[in-house]
C-alpha positions as CSV (number, residue, x, y, z in Angstrom):
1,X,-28.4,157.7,24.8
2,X,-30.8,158.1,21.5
3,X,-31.7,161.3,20.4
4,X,-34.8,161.4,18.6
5,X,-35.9,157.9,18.8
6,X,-39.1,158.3,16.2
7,X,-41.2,155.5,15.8
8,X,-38.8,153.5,18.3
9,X,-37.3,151.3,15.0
10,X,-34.0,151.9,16.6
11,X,-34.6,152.2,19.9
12,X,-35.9,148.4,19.4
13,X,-32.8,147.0,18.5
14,X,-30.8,149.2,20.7
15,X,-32.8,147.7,23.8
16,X,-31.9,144.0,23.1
17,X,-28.1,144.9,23.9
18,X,-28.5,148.1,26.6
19,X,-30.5,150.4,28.6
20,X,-31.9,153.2,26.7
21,X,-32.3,156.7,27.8
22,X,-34.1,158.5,24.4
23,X,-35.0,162.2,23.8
24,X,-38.1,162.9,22.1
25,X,-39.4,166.3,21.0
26,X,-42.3,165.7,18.7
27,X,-45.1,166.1,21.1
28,X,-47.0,163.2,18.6
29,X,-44.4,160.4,18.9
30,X,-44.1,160.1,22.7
31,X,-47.4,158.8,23.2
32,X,-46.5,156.1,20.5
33,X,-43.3,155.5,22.3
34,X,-44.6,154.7,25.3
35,X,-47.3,152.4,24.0
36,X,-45.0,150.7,22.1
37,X,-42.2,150.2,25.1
38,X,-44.5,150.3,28.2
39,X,-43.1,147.3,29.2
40,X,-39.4,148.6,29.1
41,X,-40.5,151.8,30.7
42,X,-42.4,150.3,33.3
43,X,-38.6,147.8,34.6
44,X,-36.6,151.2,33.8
45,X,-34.9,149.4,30.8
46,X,-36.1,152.8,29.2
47,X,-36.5,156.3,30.1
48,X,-38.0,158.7,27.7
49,X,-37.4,162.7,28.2
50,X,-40.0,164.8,26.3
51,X,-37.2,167.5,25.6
52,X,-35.3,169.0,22.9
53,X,-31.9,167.4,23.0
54,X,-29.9,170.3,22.4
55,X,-31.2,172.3,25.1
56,X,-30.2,168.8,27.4
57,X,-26.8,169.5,27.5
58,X,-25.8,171.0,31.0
59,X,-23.4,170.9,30.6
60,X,-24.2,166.8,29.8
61,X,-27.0,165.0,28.6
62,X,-26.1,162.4,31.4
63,X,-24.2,162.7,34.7
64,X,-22.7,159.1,34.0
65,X,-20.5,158.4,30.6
66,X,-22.7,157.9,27.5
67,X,-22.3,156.4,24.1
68,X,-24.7,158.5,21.7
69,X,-26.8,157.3,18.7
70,X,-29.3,159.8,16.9
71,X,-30.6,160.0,13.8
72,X,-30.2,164.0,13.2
73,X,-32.0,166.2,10.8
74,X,-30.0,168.9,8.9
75,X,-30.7,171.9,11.0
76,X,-30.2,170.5,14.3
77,X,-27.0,167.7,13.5
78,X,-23.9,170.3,13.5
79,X,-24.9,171.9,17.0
80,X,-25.7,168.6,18.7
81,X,-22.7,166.8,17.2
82,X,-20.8,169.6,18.4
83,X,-22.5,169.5,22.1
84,X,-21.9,165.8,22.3
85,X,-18.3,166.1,21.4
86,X,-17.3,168.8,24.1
87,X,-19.5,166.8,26.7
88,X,-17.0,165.2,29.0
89,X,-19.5,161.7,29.7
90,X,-20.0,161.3,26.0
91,X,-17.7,158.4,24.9
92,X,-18.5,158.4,21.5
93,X,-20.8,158.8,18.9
94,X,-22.9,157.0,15.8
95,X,-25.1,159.0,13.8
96,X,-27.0,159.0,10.6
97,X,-27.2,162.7,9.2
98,X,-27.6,163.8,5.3
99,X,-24.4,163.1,3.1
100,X,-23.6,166.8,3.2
101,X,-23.8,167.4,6.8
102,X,-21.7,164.2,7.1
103,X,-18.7,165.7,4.3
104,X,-18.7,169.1,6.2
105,X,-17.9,166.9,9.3
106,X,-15.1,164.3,7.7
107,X,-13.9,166.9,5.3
108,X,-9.9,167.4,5.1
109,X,-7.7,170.3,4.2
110,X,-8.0,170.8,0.4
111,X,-11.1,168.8,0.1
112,X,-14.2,171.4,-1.4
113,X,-15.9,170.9,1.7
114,X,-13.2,171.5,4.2
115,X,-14.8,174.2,7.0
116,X,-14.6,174.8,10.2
117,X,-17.1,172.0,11.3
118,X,-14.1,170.0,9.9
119,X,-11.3,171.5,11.2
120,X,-13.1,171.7,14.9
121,X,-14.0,167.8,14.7
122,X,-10.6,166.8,13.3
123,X,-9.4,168.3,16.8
124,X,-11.8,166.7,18.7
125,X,-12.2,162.8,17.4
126,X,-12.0,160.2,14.7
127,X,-14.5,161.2,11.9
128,X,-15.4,158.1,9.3
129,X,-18.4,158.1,7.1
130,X,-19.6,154.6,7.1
131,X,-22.1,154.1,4.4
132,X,-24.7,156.4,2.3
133,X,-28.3,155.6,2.9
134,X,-30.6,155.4,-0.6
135,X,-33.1,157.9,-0.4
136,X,-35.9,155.1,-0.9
137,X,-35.1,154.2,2.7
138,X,-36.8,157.5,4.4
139,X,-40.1,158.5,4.8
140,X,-41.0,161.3,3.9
């Protein structure tokens, strides 16, 4: 499962090795999306949902185990990491959120950024920031 699939940049290379099932919101990208993977849509490689992903969770975003991907703004990251990690089919996660979103998350006891998002997804699973992102690489 994708959340928030964007231009489909992703969701491209994510296609070559699985299915794809992608939440959208932004009522201007889904008409993009499915020009760009009509073809995908059309054999079921792909399903699209025009729906905000955090409201998705009931209490799962799928009824069969999941492995999740999302690139996740700031305001929305903490809540749907959070959903994903007490949903019961999700059997793991990769995503891309801002470095400070990412230290709350991985932060240990005595670190300055140690909080409860830390201390909740210490109990829950193996936190690991891979790599930081130059800011040259986003738009806008």
């Amino acid at each position: 499962i994708e959340i928030g699939p964007g231009l489909g940049d992703l969701t491209q290379e994510l296609l070559k090795i699985s299915q794809v099932k992608a939440y959208e919101i932004d009522n201007d990208l889904i008409p993009i999306l499915k020009k760009k993977f009509q073809k995908e849509l059309e054999c079921g490689k792909f399903n699209l949902i025009h729906q905000d992903a955090s409201e998705a969770f009931n209490p799962s975003l799928d009824e069969k185990p999941y492995f999740l991907v999302a690139n996740l703004p700031y305001y929305v990251a903490s809540h749907i990491i959070l959903k994903a990690l007490e949903d019961k089919n999700c059997l793991g996660l990769i995503v891309m959120v801002q470095k400070e979103m990412a230290e709350k998350f991985c932060a240990k006891e005595g670190n300055s950024e140690f909080s409860s998002l830390g201390v909740l997804s210490a109990m829950i699973c193996e936190r690991k920031m891979l790599f930081d992102v130059d800011p040259q690489c986003f738009n806008p």
